[in-house]
C-alpha positions in Angstrom: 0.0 0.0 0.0 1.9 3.2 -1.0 2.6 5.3 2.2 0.4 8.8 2.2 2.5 12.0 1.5 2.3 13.8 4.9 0.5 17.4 4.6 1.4 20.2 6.6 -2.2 19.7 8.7 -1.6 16.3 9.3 2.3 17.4 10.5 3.2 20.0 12.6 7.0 18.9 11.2 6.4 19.1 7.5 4.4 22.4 8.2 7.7 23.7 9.8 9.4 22.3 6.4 7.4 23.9 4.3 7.4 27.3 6.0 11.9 27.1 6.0 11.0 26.1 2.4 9.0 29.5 1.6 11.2 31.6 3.6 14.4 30.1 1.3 12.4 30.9 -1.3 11.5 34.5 -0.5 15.0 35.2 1.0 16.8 33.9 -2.3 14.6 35.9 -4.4 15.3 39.0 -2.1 19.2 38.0 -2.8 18.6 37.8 -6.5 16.9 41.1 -6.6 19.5 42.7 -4.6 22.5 41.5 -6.8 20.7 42.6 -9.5 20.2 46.2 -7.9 24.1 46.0 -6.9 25.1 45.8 -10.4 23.1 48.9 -11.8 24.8 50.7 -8.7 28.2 49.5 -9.7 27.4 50.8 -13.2 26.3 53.7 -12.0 29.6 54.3 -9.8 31.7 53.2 -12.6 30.0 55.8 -14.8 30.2 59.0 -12.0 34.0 57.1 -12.0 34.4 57.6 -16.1 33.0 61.2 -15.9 35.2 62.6 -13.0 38.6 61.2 -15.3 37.0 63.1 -18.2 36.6 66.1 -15.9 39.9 65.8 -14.5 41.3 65.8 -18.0 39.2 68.9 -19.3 40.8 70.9 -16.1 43.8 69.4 -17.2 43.3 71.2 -20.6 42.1 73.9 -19.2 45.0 74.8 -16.6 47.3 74.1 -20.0 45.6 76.7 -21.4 46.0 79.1 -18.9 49.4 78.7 -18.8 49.6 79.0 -22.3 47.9 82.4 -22.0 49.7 83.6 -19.1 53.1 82.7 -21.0 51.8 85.0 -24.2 50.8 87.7 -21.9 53.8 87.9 -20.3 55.7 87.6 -23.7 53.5 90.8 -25.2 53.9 93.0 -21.8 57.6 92.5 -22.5 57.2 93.0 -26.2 54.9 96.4 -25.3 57.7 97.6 -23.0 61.0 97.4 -24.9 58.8 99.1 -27.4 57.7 101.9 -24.7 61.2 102.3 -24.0 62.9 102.5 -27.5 59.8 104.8 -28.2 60.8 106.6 -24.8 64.5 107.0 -26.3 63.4 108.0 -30.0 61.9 111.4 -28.5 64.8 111.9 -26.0 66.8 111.8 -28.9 64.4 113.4 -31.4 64.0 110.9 -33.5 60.1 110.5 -33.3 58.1 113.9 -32.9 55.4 113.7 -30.5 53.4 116.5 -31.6 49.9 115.2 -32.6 49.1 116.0 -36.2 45.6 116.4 -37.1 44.1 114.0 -40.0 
């Protein structure tokens, strides 16, 4: 005579089975779900990552350039005063006349 599966109203033991059962379940559905959410966060990180390099390169850049502009600034003031000075010179000398001649 084949033996009767025990239900859970008939065992107080298989009803304790059954609830660890449901709880694995729920708890390994929970892990699923929260791997799954752990991987969209790590892409998200790995994005905010990507986007602070390319930020870190455009101030880079950007500090390059400034350097670049202070060098030619500097180079022109020089430029401006040797000019200022042999201008300065030229009308010591009388070379240049600084009378203002109207058009």
């Amino acid at each position: 005579m084949p033996k009767k599966k025990a239900t859970a109203k008939d065992d107080p033991q298989q009803e304790i089975l059954e609830g660890i059962d449901a709880v694995g379940t729920i708890v390994e559905e929970d892990l699923d779900y929260l791997r799954k959410r752990l991987s969209e966060i790590q892409e998200e990180i790995s994005k905010i990552h990507d986007d602070i390099r390319a930020i870190k390169v455009d101030q880079k850049g950007l500090e390059n350039n400034q350097l670049d502009i202070l060098e030619t600034l500097k180079f022109l003031t020089d430029k401006l005063d040797r000019i200022e000075i042999r201008i300065a010179e030229g009308l010591e000398k009388g070379e240049f006349d600084d009378a203002v001649e109207p058009d």
